[in-house]
mmCIF entry with sequence, helices, sheets and N, C-alpha, C, O atoms, coordinates in Angstrom:
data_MODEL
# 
_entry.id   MODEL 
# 
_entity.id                         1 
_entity.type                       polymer 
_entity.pdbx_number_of_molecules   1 
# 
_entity_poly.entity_id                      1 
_entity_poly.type                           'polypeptide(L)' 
_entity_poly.nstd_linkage                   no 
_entity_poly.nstd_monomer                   no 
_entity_poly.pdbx_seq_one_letter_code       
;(UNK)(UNK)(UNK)(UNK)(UNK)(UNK)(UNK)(UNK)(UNK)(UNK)(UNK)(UNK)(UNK)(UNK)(UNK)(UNK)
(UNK)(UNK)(UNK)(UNK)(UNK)(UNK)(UNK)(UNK)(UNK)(UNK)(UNK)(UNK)(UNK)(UNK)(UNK)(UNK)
(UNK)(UNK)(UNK)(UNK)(UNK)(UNK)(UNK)(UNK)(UNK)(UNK)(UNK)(UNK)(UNK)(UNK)(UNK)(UNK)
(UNK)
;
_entity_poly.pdbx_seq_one_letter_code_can   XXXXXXXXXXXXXXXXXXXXXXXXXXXXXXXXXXXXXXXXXXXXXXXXX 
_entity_poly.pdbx_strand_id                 A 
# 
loop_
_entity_poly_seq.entity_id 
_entity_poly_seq.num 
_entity_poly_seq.mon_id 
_entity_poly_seq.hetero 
1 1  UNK n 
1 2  UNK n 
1 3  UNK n 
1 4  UNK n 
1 5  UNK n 
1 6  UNK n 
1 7  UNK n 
1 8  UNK n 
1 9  UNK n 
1 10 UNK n 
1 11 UNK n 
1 12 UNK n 
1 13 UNK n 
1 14 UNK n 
1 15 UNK n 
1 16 UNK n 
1 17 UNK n 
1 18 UNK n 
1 19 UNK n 
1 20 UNK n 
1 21 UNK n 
1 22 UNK n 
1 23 UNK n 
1 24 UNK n 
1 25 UNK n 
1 26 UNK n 
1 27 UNK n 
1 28 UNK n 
1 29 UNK n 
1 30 UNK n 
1 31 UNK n 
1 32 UNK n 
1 33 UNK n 
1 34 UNK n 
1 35 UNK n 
1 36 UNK n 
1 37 UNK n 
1 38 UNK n 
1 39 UNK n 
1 40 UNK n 
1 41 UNK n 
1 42 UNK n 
1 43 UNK n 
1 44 UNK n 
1 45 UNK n 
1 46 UNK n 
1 47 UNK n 
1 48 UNK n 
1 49 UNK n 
# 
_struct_asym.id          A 
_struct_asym.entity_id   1 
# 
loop_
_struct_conf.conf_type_id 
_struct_conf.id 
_struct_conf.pdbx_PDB_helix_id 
_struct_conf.beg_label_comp_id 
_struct_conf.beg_label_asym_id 
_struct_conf.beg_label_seq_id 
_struct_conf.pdbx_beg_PDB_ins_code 
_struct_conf.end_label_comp_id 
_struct_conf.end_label_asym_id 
_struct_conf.end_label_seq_id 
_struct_conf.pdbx_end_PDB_ins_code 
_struct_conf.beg_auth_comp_id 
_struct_conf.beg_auth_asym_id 
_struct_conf.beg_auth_seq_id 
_struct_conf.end_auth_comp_id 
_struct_conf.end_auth_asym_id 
_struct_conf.end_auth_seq_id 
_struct_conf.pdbx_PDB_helix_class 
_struct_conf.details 
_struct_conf.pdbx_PDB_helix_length 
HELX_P HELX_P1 AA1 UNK A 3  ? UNK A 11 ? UNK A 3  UNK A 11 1 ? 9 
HELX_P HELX_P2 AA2 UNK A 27 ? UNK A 29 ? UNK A 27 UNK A 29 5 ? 3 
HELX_P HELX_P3 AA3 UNK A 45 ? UNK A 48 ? UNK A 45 UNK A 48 1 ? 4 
# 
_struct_conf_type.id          HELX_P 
_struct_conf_type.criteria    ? 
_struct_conf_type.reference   ? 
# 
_struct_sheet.id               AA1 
_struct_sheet.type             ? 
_struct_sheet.number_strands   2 
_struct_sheet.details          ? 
# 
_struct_sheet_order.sheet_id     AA1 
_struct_sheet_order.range_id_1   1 
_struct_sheet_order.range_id_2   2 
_struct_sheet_order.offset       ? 
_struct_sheet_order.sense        anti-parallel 
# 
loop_
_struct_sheet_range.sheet_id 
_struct_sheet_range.id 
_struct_sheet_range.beg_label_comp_id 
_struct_sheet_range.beg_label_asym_id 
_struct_sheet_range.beg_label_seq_id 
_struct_sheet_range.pdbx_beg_PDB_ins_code 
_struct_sheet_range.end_label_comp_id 
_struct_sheet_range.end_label_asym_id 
_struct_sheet_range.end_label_seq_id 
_struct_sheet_range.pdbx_end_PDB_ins_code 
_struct_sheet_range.beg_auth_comp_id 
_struct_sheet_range.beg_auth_asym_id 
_struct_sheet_range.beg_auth_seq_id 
_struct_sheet_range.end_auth_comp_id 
_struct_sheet_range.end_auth_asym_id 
_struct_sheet_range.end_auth_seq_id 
AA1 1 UNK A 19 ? UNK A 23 ? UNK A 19 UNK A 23 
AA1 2 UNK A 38 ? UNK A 42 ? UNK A 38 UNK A 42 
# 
loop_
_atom_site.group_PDB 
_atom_site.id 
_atom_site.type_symbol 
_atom_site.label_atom_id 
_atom_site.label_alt_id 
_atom_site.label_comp_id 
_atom_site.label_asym_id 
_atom_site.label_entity_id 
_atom_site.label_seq_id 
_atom_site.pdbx_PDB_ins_code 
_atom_site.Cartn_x 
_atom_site.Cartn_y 
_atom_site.Cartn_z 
_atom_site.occupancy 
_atom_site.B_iso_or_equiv 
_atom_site.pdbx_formal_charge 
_atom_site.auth_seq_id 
_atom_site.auth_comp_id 
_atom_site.auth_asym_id 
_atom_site.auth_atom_id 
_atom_site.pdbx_PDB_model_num 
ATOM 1   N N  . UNK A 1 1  ? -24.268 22.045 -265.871 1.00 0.00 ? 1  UNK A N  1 
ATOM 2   C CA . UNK A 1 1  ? -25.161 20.959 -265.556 1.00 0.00 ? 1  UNK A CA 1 
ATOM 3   C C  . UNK A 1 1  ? -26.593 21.344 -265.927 1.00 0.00 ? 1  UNK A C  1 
ATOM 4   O O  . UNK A 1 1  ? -26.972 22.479 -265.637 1.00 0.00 ? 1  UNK A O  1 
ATOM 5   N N  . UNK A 1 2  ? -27.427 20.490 -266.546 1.00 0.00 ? 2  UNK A N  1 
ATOM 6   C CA . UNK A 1 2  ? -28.833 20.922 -266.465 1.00 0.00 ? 2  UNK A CA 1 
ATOM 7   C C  . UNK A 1 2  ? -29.438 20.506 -265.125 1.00 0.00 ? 2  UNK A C  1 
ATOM 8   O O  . UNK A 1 2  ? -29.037 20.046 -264.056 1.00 0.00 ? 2  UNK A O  1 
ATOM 9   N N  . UNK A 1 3  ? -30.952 21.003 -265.858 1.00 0.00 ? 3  UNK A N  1 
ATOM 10  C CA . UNK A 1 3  ? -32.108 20.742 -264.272 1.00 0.00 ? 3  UNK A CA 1 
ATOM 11  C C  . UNK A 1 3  ? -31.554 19.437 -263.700 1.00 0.00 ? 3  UNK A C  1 
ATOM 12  O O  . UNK A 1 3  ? -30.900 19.410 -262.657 1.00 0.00 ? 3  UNK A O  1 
ATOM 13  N N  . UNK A 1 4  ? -31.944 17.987 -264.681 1.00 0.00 ? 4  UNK A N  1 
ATOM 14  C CA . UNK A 1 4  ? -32.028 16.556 -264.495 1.00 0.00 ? 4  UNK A CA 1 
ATOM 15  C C  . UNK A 1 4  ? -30.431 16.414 -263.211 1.00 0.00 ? 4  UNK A C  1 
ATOM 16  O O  . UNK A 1 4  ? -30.477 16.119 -262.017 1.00 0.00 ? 4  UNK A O  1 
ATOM 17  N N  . UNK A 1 5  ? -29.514 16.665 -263.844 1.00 0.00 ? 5  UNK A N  1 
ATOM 18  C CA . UNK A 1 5  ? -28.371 16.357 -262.665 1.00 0.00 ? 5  UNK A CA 1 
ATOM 19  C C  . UNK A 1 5  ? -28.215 17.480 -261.540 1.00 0.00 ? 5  UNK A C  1 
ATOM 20  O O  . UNK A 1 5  ? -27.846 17.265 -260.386 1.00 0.00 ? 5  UNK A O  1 
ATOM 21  N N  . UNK A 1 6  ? -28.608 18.887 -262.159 1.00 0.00 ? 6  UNK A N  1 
ATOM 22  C CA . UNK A 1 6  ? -28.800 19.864 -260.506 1.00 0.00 ? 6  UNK A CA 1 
ATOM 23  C C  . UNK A 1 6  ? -29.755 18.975 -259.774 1.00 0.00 ? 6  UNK A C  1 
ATOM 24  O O  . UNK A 1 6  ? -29.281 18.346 -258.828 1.00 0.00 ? 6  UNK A O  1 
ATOM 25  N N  . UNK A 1 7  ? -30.875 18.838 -260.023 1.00 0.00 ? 7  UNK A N  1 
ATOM 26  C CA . UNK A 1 7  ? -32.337 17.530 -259.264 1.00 0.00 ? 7  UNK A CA 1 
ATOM 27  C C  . UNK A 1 7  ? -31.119 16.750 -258.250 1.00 0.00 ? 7  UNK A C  1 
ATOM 28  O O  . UNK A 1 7  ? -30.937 16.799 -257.033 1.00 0.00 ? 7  UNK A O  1 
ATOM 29  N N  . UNK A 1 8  ? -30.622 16.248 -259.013 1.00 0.00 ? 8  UNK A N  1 
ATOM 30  C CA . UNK A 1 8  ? -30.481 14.612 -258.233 1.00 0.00 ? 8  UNK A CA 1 
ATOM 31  C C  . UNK A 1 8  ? -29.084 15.095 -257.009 1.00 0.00 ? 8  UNK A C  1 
ATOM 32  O O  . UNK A 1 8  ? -28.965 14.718 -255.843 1.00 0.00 ? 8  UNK A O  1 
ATOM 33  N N  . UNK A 1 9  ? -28.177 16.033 -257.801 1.00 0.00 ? 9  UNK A N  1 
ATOM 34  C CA . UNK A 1 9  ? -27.247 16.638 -256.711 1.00 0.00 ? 9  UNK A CA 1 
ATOM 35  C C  . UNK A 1 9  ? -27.908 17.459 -255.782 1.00 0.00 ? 9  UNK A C  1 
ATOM 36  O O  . UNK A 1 9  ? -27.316 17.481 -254.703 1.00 0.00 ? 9  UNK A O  1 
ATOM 37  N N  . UNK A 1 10 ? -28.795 18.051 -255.817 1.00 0.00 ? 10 UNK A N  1 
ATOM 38  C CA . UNK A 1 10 ? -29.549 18.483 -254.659 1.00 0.00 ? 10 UNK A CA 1 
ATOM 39  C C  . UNK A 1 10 ? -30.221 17.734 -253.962 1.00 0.00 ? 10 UNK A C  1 
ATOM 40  O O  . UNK A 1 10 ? -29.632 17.613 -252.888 1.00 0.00 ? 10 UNK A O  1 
ATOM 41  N N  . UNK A 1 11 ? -31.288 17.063 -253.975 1.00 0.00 ? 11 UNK A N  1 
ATOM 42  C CA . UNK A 1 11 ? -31.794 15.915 -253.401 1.00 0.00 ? 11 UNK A CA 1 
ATOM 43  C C  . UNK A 1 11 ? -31.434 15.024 -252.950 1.00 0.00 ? 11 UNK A C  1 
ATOM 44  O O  . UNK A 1 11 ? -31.968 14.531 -251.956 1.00 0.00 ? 11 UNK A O  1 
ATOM 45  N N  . UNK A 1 12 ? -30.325 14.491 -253.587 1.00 0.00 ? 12 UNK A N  1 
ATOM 46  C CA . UNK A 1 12 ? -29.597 13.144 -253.407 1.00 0.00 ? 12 UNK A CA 1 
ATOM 47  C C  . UNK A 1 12 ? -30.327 12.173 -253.320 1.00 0.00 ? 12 UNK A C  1 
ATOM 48  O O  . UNK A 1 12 ? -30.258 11.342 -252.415 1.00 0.00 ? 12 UNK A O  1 
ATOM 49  N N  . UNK A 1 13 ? -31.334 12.151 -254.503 1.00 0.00 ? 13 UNK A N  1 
ATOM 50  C CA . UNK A 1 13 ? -32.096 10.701 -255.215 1.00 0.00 ? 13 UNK A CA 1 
ATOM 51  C C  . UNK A 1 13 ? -31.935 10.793 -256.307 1.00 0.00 ? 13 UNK A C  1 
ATOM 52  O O  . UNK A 1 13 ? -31.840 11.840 -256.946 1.00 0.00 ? 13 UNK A O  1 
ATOM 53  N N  . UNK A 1 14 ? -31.853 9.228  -256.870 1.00 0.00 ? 14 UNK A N  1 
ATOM 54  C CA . UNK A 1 14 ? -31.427 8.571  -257.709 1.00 0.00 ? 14 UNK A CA 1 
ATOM 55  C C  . UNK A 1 14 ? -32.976 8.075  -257.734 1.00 0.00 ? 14 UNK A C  1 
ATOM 56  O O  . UNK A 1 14 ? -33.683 7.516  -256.896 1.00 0.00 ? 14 UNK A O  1 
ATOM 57  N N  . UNK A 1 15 ? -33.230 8.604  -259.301 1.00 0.00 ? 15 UNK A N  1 
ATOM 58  C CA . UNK A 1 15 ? -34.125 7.548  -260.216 1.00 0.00 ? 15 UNK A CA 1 
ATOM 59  C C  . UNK A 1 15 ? -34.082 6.418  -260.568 1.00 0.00 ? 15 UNK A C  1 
ATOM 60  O O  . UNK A 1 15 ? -33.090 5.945  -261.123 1.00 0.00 ? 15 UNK A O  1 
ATOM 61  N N  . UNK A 1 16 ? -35.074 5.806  -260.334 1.00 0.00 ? 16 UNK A N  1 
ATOM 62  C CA . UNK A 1 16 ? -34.668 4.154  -260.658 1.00 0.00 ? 16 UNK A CA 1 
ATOM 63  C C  . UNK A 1 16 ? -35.788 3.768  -261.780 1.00 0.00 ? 16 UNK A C  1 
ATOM 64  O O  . UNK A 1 16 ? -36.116 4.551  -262.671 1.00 0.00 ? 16 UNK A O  1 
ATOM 65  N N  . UNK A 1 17 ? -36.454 2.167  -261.585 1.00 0.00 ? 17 UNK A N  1 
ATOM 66  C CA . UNK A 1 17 ? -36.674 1.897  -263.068 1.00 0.00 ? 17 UNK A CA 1 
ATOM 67  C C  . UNK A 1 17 ? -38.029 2.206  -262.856 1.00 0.00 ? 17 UNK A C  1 
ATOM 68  O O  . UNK A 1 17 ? -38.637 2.478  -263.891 1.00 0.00 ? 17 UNK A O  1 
ATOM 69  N N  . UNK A 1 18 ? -38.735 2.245  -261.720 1.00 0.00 ? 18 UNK A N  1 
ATOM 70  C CA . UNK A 1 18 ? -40.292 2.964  -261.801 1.00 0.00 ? 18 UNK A CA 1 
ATOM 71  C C  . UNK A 1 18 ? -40.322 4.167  -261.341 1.00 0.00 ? 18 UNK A C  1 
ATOM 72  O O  . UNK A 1 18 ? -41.520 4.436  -261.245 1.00 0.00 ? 18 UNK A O  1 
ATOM 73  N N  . UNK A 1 19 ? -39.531 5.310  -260.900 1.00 0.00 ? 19 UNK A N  1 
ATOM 74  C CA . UNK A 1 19 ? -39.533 6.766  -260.446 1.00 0.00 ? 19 UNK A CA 1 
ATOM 75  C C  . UNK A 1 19 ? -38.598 6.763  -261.966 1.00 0.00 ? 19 UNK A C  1 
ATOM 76  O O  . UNK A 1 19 ? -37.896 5.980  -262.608 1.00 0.00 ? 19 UNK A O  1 
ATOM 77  N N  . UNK A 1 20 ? -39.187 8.419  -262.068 1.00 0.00 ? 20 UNK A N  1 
ATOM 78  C CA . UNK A 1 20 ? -38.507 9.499  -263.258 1.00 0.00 ? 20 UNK A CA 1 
ATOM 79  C C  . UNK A 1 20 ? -38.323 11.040 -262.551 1.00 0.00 ? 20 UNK A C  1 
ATOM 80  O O  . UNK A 1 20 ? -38.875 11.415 -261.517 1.00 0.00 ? 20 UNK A O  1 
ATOM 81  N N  . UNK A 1 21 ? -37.556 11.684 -263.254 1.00 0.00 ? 21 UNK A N  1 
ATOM 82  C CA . UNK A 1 21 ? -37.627 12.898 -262.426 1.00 0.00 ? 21 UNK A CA 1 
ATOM 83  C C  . UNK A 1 21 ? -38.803 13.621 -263.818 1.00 0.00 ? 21 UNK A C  1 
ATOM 84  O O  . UNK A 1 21 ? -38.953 13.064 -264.905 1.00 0.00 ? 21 UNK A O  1 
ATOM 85  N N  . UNK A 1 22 ? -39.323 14.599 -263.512 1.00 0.00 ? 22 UNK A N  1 
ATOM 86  C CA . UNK A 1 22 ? -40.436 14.685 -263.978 1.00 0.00 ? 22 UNK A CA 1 
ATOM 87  C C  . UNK A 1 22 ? -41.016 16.208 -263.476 1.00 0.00 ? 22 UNK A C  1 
ATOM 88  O O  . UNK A 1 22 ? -40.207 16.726 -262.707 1.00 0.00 ? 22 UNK A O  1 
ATOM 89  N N  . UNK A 1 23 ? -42.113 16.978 -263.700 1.00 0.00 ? 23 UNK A N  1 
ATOM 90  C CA . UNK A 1 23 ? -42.399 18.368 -263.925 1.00 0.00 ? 23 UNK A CA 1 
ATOM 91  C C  . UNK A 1 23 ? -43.102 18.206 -263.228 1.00 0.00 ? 23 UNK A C  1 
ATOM 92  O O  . UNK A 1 23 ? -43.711 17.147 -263.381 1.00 0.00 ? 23 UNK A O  1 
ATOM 93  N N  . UNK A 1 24 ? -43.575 19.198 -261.851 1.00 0.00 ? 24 UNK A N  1 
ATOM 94  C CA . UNK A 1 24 ? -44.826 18.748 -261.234 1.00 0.00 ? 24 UNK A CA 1 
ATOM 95  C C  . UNK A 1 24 ? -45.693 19.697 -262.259 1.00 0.00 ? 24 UNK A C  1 
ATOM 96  O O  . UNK A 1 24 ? -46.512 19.012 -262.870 1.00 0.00 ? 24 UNK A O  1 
ATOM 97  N N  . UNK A 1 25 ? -45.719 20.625 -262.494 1.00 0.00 ? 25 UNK A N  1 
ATOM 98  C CA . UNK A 1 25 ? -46.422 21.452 -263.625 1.00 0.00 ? 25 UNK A CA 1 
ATOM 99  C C  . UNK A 1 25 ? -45.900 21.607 -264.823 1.00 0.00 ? 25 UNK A C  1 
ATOM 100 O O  . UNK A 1 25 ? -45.535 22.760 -265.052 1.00 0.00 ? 25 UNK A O  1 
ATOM 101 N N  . UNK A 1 26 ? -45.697 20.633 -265.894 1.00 0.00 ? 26 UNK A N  1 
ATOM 102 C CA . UNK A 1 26 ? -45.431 20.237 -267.440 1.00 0.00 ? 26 UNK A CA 1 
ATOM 103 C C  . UNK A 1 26 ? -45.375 21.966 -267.862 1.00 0.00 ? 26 UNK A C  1 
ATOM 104 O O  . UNK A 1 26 ? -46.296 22.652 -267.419 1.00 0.00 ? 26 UNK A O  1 
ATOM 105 N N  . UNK A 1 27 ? -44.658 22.422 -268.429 1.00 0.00 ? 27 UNK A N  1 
ATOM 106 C CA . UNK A 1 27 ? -44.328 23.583 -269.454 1.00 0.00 ? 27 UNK A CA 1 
ATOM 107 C C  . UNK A 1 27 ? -45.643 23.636 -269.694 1.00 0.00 ? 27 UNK A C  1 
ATOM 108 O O  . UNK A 1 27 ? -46.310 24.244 -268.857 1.00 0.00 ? 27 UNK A O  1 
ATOM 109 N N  . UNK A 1 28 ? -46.290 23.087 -270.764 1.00 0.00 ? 28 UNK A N  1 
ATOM 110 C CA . UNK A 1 28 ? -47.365 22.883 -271.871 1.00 0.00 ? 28 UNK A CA 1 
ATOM 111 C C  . UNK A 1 28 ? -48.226 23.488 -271.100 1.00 0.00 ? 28 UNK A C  1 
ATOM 112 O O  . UNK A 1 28 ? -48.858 24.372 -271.679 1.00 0.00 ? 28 UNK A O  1 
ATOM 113 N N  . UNK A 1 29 ? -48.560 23.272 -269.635 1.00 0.00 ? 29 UNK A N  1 
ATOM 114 C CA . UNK A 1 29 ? -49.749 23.861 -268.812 1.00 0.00 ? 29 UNK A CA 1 
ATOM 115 C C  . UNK A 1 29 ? -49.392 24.948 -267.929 1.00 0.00 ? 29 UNK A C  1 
ATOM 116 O O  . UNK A 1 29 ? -50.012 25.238 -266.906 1.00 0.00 ? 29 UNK A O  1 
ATOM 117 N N  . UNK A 1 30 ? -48.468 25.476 -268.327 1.00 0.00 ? 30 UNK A N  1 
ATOM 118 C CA . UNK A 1 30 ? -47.974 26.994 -267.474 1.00 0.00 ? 30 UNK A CA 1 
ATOM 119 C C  . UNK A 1 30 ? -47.059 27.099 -266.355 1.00 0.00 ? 30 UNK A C  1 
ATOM 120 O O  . UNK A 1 30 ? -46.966 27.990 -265.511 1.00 0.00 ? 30 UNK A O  1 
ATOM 121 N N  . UNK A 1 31 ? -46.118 25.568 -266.566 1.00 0.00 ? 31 UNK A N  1 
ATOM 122 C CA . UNK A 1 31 ? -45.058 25.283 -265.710 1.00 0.00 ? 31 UNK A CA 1 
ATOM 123 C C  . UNK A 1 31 ? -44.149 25.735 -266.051 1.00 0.00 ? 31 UNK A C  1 
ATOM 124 O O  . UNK A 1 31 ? -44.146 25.727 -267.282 1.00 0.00 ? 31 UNK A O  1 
ATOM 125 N N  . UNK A 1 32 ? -42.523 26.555 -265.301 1.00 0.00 ? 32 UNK A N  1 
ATOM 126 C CA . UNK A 1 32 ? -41.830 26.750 -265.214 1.00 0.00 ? 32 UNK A CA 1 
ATOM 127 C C  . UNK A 1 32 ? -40.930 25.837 -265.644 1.00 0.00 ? 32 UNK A C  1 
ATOM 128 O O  . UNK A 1 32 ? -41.127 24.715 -265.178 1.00 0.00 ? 32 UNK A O  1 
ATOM 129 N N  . UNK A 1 33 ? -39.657 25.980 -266.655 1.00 0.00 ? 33 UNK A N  1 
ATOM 130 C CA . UNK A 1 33 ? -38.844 24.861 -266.642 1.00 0.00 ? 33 UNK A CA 1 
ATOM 131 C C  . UNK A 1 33 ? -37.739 25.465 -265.597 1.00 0.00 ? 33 UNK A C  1 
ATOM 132 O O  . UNK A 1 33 ? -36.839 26.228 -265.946 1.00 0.00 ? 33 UNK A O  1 
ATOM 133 N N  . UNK A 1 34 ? -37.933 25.040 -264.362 1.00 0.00 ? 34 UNK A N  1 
ATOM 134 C CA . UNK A 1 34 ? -36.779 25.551 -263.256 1.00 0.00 ? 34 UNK A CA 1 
ATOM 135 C C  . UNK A 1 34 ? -36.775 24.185 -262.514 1.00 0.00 ? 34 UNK A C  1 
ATOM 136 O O  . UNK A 1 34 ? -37.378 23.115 -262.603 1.00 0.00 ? 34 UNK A O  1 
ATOM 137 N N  . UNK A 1 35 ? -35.734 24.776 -261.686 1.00 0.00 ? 35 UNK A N  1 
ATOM 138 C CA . UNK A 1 35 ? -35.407 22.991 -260.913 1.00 0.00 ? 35 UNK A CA 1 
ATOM 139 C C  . UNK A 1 35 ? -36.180 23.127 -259.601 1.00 0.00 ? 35 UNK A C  1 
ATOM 140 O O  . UNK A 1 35 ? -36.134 21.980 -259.157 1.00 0.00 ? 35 UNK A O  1 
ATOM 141 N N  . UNK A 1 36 ? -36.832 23.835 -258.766 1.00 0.00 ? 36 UNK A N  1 
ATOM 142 C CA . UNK A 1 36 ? -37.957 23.856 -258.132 1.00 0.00 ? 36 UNK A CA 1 
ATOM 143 C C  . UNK A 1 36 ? -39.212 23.135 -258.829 1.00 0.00 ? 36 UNK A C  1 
ATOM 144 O O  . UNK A 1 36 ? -39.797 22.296 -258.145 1.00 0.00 ? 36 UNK A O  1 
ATOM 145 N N  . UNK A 1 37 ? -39.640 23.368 -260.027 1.00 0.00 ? 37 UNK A N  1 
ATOM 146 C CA . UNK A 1 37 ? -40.581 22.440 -260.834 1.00 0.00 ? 37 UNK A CA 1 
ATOM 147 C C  . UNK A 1 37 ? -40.569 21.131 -260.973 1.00 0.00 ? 37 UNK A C  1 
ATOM 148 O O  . UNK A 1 37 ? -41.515 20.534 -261.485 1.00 0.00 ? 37 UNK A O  1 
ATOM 149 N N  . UNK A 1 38 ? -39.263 20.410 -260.436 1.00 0.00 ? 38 UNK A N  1 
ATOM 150 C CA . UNK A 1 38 ? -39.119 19.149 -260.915 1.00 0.00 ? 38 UNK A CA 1 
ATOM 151 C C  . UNK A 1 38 ? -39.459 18.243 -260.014 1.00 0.00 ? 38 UNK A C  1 
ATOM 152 O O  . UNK A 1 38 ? -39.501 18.959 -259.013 1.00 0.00 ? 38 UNK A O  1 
ATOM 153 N N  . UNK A 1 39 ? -39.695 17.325 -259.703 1.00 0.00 ? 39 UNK A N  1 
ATOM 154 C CA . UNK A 1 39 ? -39.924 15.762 -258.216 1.00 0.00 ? 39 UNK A CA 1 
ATOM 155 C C  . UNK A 1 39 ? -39.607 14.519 -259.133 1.00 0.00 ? 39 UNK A C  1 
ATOM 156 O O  . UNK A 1 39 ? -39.250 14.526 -260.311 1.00 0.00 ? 39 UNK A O  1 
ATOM 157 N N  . UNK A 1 40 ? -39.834 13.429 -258.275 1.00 0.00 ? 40 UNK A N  1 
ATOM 158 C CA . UNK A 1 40 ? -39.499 12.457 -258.661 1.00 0.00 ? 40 UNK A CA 1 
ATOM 159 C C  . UNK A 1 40 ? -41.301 11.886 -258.590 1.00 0.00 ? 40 UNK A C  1 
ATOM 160 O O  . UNK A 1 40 ? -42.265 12.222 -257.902 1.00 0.00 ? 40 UNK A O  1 
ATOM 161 N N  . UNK A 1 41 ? -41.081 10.866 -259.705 1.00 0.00 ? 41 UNK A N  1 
ATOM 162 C CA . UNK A 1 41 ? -42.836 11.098 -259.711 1.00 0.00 ? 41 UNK A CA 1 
ATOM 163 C C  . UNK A 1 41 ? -42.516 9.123  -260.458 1.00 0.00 ? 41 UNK A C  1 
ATOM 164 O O  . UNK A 1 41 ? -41.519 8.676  -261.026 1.00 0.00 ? 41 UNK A O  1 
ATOM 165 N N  . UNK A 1 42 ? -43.796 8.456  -260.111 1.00 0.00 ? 42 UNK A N  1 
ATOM 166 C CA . UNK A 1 42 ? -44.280 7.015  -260.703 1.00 0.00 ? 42 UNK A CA 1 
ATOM 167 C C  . UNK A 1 42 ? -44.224 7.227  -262.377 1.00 0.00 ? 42 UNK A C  1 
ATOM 168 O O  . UNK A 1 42 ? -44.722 8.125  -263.055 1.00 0.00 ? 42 UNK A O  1 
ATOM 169 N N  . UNK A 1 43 ? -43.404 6.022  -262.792 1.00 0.00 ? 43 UNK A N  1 
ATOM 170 C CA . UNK A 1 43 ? -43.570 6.203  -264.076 1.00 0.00 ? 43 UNK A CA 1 
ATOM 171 C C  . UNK A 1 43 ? -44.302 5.623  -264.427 1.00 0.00 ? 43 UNK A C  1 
ATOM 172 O O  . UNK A 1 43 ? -43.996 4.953  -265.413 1.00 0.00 ? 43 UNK A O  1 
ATOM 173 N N  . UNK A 1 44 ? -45.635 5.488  -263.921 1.00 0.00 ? 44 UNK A N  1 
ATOM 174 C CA . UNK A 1 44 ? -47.109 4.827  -264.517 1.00 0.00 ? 44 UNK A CA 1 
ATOM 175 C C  . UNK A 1 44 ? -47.844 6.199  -264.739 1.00 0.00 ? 44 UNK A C  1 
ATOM 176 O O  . UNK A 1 44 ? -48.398 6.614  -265.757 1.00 0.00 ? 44 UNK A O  1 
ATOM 177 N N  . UNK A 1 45 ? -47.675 6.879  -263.320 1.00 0.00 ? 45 UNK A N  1 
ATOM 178 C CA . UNK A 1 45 ? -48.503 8.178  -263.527 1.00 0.00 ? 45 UNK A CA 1 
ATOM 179 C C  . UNK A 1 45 ? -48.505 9.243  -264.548 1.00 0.00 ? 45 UNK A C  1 
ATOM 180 O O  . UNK A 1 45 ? -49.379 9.803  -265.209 1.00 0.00 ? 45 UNK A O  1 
ATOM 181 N N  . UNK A 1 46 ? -46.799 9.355  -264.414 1.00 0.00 ? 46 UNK A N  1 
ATOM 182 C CA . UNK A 1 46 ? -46.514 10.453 -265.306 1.00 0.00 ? 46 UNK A CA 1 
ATOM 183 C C  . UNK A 1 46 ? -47.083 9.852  -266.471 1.00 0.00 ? 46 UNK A C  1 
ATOM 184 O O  . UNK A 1 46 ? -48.153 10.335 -266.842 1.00 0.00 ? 46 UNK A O  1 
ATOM 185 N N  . UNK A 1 47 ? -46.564 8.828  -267.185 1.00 0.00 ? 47 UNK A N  1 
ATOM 186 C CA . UNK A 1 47 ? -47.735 8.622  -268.509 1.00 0.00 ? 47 UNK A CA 1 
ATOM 187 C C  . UNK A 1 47 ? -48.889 8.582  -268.895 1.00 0.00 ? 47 UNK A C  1 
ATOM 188 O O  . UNK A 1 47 ? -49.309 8.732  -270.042 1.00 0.00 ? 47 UNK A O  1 
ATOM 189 N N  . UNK A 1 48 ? -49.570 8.334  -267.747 1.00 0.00 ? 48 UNK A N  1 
ATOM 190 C CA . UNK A 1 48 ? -50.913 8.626  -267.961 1.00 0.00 ? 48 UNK A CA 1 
ATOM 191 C C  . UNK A 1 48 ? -51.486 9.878  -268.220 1.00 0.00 ? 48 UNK A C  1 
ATOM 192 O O  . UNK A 1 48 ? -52.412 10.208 -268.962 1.00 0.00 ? 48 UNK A O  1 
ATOM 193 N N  . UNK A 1 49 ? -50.646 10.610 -267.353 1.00 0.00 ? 49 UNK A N  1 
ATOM 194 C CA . UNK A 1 49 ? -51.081 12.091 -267.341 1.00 0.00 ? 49 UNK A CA 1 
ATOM 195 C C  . UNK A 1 49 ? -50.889 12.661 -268.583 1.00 0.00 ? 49 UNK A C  1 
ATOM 196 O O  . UNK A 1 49 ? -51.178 13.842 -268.771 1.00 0.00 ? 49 UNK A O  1 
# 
């Protein structure tokens, strides 16, 4: 399984059409790709960011 389905089997949330699961610290800026790194985040925000 990757991060995206370990996420949601641990948590037990389901993304819908305005939440994404998402990086709280993006790779690019010195984030970890681990499944501790991940939340469920606004998909307005995350794009903006």
């Amino acid at each position: 399984m990757g991060h995206y389905q370990d996420w949601i089997h641990q948590s037990q949330i389901e993304p819908d059409y305005e939440f994404i699961i998402g990086y709280q610290v993006p790779p690019y800026l010195g984030g970890k790709d681990e499944l501790h790194n991940l939340e469920k985040i606004d998909m307005e925000v995350y794009w903006e960011l």
